[in-house]
DSSP file (Angstrom, degrees, kcal/mol; ACC not computed):
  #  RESIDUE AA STRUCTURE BP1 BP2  ACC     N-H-->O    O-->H-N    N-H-->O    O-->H-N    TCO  KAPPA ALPHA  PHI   PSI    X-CA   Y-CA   Z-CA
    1    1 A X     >        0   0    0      0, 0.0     4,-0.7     0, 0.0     5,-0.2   0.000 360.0 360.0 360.0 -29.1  -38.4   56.3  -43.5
    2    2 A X  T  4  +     0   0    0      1,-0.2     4,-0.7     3,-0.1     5,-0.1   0.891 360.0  45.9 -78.4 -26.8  -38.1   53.7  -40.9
    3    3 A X  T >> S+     0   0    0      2,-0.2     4,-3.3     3,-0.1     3,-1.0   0.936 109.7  54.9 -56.1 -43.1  -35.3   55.3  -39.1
    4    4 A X  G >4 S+     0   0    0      1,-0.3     3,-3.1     3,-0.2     2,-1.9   0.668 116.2  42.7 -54.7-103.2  -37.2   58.9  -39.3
    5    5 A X  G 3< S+     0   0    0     -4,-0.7     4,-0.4     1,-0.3    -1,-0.3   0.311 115.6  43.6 -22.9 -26.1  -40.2   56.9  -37.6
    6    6 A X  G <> S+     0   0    0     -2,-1.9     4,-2.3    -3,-1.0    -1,-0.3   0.835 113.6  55.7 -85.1 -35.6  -38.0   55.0  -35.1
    7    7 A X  H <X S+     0   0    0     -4,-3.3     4,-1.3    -3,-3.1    -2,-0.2   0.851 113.2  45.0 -62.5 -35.2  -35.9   58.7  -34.3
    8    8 A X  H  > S+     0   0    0     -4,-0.5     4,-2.4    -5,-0.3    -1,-0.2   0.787 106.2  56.9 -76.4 -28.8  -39.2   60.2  -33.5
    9    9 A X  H  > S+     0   0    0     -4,-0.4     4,-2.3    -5,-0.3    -2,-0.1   0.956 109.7  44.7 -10.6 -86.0  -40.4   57.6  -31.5
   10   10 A X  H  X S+     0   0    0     -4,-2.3     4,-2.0     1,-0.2    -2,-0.2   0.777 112.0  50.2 -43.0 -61.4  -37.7   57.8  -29.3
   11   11 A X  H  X>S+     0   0    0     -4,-1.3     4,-3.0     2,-0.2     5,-0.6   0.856 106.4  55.3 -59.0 -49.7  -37.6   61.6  -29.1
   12   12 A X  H  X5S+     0   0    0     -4,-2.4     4,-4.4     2,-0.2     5,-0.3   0.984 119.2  40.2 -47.4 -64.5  -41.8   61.9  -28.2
   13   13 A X  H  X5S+     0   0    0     -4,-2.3     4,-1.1     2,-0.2    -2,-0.2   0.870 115.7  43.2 -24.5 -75.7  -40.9   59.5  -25.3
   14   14 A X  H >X5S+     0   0    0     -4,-2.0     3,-1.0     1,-0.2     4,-0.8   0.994 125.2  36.2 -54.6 -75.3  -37.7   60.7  -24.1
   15   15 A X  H >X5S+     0   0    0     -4,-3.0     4,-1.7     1,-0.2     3,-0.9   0.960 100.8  76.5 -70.0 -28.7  -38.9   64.6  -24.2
   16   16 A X  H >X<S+     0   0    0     -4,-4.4     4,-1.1    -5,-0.6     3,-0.5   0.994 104.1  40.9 -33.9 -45.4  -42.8   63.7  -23.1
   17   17 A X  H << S+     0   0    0     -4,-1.1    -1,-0.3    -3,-1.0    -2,-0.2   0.621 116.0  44.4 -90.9 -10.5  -41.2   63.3  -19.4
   18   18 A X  H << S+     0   0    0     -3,-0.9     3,-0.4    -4,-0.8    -1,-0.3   0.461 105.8  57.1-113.0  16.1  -38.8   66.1  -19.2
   19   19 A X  H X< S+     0   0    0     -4,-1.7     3,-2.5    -3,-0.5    -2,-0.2   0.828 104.6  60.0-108.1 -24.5  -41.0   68.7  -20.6
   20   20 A X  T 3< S+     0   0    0     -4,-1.1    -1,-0.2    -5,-0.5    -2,-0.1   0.570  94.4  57.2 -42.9 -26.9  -43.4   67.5  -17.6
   21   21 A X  T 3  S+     0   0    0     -3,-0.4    -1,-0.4    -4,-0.1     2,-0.2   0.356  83.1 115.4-114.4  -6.7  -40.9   68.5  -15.1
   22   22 A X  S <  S-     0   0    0     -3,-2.5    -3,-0.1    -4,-0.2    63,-0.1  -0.534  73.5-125.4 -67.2  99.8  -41.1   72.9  -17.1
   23   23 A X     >  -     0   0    0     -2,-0.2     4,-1.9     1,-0.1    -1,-0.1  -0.112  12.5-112.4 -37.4 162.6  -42.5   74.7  -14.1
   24   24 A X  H  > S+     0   0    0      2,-0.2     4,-1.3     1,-0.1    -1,-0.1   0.684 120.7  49.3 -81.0 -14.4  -45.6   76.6  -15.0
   25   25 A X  H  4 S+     0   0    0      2,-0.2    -1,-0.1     1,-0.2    -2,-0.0   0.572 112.7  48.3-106.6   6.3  -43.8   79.9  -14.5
   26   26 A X  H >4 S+     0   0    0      2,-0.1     3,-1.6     1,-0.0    12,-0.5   0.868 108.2  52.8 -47.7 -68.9  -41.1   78.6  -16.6
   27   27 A X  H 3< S+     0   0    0     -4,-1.9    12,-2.0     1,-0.3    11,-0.5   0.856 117.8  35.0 -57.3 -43.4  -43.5   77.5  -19.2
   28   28 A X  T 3< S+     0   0    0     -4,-1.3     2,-0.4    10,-0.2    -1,-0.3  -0.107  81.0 115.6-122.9  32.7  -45.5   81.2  -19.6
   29   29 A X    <   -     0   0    0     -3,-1.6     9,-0.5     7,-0.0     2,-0.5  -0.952  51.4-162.4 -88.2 144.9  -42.5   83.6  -19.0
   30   30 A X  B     -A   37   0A   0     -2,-0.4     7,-0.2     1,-0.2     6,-0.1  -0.955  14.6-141.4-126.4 130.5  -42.1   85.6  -22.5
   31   31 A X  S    S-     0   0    0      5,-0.7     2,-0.2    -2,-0.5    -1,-0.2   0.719  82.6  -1.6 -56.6 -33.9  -38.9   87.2  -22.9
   32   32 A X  S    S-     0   0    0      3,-0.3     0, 0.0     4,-0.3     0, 0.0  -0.768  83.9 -99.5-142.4-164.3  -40.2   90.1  -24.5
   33   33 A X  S    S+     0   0    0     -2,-0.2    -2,-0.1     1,-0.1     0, 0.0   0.728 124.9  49.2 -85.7 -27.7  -44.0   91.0  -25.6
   34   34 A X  S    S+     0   0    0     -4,-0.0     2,-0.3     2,-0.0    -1,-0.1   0.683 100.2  74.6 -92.8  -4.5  -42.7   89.8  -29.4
   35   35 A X  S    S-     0   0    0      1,-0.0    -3,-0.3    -5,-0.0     0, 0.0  -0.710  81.7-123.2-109.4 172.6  -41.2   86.6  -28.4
   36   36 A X        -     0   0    0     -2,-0.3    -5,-0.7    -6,-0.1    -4,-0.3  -0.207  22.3-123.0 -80.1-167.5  -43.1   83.5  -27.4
   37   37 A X  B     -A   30   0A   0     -7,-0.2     4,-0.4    -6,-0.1     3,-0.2  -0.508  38.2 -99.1 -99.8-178.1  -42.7   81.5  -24.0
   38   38 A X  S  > S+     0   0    0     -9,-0.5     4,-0.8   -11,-0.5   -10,-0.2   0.496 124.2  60.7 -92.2  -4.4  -41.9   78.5  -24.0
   39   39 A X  T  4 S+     0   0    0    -12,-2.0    -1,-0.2   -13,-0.1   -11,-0.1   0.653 105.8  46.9 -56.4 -28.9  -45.3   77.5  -23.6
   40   40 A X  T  4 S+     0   0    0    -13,-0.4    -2,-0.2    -3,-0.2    -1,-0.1   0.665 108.5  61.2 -99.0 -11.0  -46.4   79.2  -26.9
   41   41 A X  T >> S+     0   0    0     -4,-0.4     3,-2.3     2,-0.2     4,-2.1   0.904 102.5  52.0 -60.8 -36.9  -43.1   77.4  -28.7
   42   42 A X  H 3X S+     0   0    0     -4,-0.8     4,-0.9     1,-0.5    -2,-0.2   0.679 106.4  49.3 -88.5  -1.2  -44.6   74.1  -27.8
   43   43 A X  H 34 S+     0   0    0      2,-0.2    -1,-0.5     3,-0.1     4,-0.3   0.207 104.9  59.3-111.2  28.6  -47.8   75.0  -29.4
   44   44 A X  H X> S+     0   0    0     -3,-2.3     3,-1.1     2,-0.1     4,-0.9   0.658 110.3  42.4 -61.8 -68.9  -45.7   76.1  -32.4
   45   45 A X  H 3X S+     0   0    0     -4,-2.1     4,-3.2     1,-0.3    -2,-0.2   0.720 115.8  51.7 -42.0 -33.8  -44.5   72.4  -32.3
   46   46 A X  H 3X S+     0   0    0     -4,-0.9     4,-2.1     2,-0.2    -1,-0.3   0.989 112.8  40.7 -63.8 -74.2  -48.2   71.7  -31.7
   47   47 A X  H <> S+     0   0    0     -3,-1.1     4,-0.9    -4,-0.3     5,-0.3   0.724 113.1  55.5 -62.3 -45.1  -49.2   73.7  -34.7
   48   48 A X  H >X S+     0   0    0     -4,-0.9     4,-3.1     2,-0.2     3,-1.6   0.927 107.7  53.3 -50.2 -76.3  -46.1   72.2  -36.8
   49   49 A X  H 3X S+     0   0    0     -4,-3.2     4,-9.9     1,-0.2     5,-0.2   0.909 106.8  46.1   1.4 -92.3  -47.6   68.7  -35.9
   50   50 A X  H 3X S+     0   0    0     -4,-2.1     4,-0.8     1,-0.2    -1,-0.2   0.614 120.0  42.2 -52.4 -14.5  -51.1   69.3  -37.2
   51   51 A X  H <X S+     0   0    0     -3,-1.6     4,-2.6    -4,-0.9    -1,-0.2   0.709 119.7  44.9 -92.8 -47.9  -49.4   71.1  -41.0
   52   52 A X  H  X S+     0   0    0     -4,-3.1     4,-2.8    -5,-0.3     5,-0.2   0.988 111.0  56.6 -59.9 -46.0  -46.7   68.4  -41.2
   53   53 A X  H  X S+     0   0    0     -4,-9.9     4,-2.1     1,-0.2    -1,-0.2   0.958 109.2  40.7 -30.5 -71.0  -49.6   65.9  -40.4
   54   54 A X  H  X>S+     0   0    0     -4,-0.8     4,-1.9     2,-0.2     5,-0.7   0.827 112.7  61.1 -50.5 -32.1  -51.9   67.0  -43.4
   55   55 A X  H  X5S+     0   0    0     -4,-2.6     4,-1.8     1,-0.3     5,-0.3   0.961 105.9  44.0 -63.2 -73.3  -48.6   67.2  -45.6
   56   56 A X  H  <5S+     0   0    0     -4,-2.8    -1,-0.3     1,-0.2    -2,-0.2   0.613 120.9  40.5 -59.3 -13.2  -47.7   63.6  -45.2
   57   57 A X  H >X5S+     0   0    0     -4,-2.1     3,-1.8    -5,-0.2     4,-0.6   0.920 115.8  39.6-109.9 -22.8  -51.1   62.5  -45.7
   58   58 A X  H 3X5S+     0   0    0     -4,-1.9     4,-1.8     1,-0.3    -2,-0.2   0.931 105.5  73.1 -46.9 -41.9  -53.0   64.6  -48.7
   59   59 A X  H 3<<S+     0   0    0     -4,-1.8    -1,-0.3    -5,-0.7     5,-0.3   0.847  93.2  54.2 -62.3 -40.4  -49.5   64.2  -50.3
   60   60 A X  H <4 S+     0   0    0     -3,-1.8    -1,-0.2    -5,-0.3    -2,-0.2   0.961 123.1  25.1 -51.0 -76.4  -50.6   60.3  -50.8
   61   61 A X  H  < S+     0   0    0     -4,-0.6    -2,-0.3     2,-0.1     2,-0.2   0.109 116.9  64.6-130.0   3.9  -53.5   61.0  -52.5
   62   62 A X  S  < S-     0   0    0     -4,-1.8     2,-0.7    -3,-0.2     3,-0.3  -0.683  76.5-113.4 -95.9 158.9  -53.0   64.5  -54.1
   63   63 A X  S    S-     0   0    0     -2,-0.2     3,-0.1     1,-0.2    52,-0.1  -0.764  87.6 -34.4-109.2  97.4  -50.8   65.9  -56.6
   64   64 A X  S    S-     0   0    0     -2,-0.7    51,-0.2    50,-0.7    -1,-0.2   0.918  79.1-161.1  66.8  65.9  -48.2   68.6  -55.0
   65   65 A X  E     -b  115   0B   0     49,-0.5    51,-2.4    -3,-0.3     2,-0.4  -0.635  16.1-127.3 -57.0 138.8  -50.8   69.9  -52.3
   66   66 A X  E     -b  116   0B   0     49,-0.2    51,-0.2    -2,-0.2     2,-0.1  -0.667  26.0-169.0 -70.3 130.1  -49.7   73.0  -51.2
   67   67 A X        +     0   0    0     49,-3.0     2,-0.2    -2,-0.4   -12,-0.1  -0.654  15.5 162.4-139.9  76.2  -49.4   73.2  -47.4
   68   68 A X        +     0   0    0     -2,-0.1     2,-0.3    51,-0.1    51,-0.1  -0.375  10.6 178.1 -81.6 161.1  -48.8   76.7  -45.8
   69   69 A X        -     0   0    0     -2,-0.2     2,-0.3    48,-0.1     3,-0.1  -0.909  24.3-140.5-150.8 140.9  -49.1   78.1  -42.7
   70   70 A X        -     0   0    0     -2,-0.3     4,-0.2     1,-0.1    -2,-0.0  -0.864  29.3-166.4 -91.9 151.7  -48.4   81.9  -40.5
   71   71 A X  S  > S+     0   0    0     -2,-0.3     4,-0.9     2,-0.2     5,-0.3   0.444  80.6  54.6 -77.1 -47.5  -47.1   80.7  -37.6
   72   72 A X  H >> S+     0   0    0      2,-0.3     4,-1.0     3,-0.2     3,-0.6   0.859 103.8  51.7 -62.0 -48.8  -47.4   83.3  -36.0
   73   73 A X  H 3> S+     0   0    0      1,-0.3     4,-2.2     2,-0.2     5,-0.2   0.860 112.0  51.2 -37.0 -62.1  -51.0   83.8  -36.7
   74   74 A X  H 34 S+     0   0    0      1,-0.3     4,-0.3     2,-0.2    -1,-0.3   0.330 105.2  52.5 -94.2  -8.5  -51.7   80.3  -35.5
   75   75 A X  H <X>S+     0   0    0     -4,-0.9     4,-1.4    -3,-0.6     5,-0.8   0.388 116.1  43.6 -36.1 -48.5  -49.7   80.6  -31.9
   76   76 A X  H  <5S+     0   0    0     -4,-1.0    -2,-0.2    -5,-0.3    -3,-0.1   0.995 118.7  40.3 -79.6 -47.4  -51.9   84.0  -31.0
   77   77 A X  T  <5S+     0   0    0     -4,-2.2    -1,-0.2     1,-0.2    -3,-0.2   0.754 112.6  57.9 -79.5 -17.3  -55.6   82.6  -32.2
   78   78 A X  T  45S-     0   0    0     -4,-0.3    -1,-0.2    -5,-0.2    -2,-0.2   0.737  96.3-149.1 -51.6 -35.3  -54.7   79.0  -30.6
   79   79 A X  T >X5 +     0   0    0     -4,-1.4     3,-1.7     1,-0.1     4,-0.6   0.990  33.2 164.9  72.6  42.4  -54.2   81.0  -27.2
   80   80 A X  G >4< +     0   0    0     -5,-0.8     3,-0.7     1,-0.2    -1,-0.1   0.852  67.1  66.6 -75.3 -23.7  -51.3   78.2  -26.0
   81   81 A X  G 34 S+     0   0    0      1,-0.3    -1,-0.2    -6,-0.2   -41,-0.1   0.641 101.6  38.4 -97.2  17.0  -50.3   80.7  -23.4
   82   82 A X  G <4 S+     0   0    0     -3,-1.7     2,-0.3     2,-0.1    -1,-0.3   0.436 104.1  90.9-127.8   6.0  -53.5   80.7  -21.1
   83   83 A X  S << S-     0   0    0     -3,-0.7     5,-0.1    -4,-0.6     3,-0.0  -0.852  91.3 -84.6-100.9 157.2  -54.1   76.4  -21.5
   84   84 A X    >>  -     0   0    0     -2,-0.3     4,-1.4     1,-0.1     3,-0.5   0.011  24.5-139.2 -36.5 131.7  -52.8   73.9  -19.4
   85   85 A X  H >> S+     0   0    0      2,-0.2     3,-2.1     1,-0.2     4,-2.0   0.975 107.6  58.1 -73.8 -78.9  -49.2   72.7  -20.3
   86   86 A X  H 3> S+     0   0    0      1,-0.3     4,-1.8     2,-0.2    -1,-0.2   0.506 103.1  46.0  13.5 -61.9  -50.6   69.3  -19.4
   87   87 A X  H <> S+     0   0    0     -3,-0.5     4,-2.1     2,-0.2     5,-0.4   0.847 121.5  42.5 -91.4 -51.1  -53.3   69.4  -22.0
   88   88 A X  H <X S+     0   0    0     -3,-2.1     4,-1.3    -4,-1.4    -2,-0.2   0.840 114.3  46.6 -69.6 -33.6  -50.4   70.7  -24.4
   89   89 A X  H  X S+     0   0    0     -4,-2.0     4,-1.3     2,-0.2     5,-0.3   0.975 114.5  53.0 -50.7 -83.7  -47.5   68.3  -23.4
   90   90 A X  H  X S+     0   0    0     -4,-1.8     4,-2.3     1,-0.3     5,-0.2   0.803 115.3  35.4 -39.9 -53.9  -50.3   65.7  -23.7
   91   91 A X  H  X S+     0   0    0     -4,-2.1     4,-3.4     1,-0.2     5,-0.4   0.968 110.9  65.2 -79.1 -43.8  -51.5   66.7  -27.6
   92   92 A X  H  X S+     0   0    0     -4,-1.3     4,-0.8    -5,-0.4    -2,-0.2   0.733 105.1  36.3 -37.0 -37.0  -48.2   67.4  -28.4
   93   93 A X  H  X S+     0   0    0     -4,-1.3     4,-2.7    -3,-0.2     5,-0.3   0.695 122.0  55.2-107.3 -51.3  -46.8   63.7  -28.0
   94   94 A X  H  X S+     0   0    0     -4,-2.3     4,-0.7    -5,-0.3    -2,-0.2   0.869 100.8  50.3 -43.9 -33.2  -50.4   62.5  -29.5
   95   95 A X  H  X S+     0   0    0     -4,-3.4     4,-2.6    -5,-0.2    -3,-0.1   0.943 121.4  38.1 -73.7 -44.4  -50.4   64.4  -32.6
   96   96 A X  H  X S+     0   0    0     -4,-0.8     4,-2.0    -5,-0.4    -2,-0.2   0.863 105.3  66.8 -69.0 -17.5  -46.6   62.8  -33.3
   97   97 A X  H  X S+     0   0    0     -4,-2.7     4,-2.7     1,-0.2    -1,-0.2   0.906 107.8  37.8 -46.4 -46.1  -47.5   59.6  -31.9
   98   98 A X  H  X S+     0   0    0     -4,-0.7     4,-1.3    -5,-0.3     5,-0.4   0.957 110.9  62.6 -87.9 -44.3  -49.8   59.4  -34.9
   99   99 A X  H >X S+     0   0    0     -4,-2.6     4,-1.5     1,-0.3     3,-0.7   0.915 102.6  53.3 -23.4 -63.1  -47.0   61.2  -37.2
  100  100 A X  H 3X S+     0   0    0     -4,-2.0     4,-0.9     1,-0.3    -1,-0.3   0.848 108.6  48.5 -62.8 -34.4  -45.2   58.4  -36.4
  101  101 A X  H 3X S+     0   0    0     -4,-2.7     4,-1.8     1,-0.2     3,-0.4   0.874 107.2  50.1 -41.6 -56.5  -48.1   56.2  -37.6
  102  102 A X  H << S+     0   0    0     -4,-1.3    -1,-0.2    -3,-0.7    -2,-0.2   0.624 116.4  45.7 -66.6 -27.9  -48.8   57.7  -41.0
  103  103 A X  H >< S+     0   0    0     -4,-1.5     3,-0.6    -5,-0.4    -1,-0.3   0.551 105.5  59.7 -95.5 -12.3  -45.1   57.5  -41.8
  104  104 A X  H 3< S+     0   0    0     -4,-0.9     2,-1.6    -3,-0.4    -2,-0.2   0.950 116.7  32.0 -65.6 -72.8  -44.8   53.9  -40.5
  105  105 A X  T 3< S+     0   0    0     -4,-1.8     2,-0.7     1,-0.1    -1,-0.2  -0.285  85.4 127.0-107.4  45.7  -47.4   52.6  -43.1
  106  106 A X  S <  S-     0   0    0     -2,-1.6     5,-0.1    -3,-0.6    -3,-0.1  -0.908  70.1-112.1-128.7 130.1  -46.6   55.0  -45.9
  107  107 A X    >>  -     0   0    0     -2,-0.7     3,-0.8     3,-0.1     4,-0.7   0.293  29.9-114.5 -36.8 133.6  -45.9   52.9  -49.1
  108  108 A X  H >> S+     0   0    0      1,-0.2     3,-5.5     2,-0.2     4,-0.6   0.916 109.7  53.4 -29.1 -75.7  -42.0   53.2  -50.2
  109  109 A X  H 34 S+     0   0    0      1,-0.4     3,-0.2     2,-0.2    -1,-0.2   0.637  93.8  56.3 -92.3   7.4  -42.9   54.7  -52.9
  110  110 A X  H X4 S+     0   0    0     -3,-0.8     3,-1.7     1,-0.2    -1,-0.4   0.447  84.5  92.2 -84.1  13.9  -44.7   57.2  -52.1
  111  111 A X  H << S+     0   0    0     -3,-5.5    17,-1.5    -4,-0.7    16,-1.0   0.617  85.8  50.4 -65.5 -15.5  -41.9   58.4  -50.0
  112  112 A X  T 3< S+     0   0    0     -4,-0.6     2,-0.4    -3,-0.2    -1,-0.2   0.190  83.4 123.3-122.8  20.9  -40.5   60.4  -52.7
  113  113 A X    <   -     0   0    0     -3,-1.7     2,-0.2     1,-0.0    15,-0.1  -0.750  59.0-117.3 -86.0 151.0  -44.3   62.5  -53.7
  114  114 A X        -     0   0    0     -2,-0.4   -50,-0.7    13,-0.1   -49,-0.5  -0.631  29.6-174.2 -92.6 141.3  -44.0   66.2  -53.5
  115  115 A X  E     -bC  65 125B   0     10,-1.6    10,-2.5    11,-0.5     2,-0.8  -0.903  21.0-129.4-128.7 167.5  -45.5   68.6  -51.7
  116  116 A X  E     +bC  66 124B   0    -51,-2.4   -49,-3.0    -2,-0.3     8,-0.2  -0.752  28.4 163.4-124.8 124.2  -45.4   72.5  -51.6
  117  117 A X        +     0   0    0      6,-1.8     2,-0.2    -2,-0.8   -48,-0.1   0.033  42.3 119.4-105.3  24.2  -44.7   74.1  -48.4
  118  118 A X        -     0   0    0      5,-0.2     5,-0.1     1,-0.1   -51,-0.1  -0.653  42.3-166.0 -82.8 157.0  -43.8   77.8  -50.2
  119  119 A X  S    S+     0   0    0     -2,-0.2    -1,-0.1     3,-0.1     3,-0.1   0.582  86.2  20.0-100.1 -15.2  -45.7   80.9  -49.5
  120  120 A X  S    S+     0   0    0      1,-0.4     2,-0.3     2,-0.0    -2,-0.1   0.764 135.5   3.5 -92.6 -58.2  -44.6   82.9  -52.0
  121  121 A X  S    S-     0   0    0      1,-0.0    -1,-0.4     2,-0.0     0, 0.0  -0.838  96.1 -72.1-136.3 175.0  -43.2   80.8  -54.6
  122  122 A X        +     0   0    0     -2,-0.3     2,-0.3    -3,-0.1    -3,-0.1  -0.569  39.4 179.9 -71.6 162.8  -43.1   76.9  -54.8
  123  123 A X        -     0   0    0     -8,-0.1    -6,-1.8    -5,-0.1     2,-0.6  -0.855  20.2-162.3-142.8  98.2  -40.6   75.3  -52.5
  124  124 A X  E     +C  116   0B   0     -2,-0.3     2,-0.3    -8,-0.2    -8,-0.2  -0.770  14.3 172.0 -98.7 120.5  -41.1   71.7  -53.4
  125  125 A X  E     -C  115   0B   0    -10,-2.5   -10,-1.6    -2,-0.6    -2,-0.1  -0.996  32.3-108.0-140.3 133.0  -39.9   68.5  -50.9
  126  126 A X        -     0   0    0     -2,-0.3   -11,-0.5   -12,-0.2   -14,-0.2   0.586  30.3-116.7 -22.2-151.8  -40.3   64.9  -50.8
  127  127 A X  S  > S+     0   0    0    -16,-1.0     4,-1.4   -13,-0.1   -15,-0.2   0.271 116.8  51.1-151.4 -38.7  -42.3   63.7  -48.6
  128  128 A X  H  > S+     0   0    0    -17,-1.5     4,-1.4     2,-0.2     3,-0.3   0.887 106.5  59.6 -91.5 -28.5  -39.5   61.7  -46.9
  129  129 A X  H  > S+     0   0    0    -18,-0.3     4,-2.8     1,-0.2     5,-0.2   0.930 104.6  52.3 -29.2 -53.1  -37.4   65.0  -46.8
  130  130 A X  H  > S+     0   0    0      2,-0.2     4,-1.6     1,-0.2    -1,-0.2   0.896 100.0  52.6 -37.0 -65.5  -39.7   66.3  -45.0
  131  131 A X  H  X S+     0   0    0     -4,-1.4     4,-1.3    -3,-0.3    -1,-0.2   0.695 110.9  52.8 -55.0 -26.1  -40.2   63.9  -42.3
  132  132 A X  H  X S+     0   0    0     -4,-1.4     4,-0.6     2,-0.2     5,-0.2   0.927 115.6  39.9 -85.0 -53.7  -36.3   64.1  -41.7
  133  133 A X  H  X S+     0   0    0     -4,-2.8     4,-3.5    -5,-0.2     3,-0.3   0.820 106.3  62.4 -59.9 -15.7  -36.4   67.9  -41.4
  134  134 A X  H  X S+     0   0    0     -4,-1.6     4,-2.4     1,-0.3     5,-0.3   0.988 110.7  42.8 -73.5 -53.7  -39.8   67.9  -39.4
  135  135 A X  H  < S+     0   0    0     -4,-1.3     4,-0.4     2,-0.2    -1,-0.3   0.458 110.8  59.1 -57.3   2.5  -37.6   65.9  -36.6
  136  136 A X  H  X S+     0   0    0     -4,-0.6     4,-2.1    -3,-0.3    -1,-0.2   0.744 110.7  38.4 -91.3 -54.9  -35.0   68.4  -37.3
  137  137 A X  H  X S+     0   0    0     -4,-3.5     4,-1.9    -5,-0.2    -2,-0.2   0.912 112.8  53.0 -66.8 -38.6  -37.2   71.2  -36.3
  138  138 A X  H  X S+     0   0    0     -4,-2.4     4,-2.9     2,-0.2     5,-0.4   0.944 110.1  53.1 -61.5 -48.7  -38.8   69.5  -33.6
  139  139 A X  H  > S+     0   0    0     -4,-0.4     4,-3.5    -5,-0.3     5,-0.2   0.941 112.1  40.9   1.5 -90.5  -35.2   68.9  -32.4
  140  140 A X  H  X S+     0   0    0     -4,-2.1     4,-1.5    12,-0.2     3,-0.3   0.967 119.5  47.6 -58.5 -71.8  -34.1   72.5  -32.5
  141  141 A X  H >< S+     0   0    0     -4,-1.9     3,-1.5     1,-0.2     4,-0.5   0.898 111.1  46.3 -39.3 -81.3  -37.5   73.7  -31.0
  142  142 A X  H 3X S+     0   0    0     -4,-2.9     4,-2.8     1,-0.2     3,-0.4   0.827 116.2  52.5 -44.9 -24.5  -37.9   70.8  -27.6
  143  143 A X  H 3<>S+     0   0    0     -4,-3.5     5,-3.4    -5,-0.4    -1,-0.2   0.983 107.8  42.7 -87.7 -21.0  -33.9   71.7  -26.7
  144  144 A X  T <<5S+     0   0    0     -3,-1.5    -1,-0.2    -4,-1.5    -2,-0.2   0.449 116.4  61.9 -93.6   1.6  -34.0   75.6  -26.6
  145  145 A X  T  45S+     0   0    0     -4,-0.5    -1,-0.2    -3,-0.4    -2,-0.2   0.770 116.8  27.4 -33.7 -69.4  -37.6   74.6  -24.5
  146  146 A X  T  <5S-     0   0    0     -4,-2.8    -2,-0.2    -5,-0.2     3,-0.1   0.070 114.5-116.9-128.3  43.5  -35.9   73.1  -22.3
  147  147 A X  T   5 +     0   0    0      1,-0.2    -3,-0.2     0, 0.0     2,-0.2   0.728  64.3 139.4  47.2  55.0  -32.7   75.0  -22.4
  148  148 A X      < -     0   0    0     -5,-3.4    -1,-0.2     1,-0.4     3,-0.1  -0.576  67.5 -41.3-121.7 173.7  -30.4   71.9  -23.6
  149  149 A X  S    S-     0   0    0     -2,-0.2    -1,-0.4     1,-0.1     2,-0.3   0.027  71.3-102.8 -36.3 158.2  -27.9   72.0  -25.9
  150  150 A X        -     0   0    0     -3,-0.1     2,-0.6    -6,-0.1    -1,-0.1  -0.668  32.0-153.1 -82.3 117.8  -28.7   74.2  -29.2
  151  151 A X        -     0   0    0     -2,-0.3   -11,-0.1   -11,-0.2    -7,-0.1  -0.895  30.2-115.3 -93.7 106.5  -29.7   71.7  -32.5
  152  152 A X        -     0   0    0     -2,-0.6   -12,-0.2     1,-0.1     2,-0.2   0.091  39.7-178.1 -16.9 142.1  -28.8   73.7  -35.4
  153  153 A X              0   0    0    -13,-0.1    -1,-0.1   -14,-0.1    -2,-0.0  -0.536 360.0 360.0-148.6  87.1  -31.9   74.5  -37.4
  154  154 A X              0   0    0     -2,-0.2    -2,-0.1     0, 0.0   -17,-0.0   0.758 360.0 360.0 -40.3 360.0  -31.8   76.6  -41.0
């Protein structure tokens, strides 16, 4: 876990400052009416944050919480594409800041409790699986943001 927590670190930092430099008419052109901008991506990441959050902590103290989300649903009723990129940059690198916390000073061995992230049926993942794919998606999300090389993403 202490490499996930050092790789995400690293990454808030590093992308905090370039995502600063996304014009605003960068940030809120939407390629079509069904896809997001890249303002309403980074409040997916946003949204991602605040579910991943809750996983890794109820997942200490629960037994196999279930943790879903529509995505989609939560990007339109947030409204990301009419607030301040600022204000979103800015919660966006807080909410992981704190990721990074909860994962610093989460015990060894609860690294390996389950949680269930299915919507249909169970889809059951560690808790440190988890943290390595949530920086995998955040990954794949910040570079096609800011139109950098492609990170593979399932």
């Amino acid at each position: 876990m202490k490499e996930t927590v050092i790789e995400l670190g690293l990454i808030i930092r590093k992308y905090e400052a370039k995502l600063k430099h996304v014009s605003e008419a960068d940030f809120v052109l939407k390629p079509s009416a069904e896809k997001w901008s890249k303002k309403e991506e980074l409040g997916h990441l946003i949204d991602s944050a605040h579910n991943n959050l809750r996983r890794f902590i109820v997942s200490q103290y629960e037994w196999v919480p279930k943790t879903v989300y529509d995505q989609n649903a939560w990007v339109r009723i947030s409204n990301y594409q009419n607030q301040p990129s600022a204000d979103l940059i800015s919660l966006w690198f807080l909410l992981n800041k704190q990721i990074c916390e909860v994962l610093r000073t989460m015990p060894e061995n609860t690294q390996e409790k389950f949680s269930n992230t299915g919507k249909e049926k169970e889809e059951l993942h560690t808790l440190s699986w988890l943290a390595k794919d949530y920086v995998k998606h955040l990954l794949h999300h910040v570079h096609h943001i800011l139109e950098m090389e492609p990170v593979a993403y399932p």
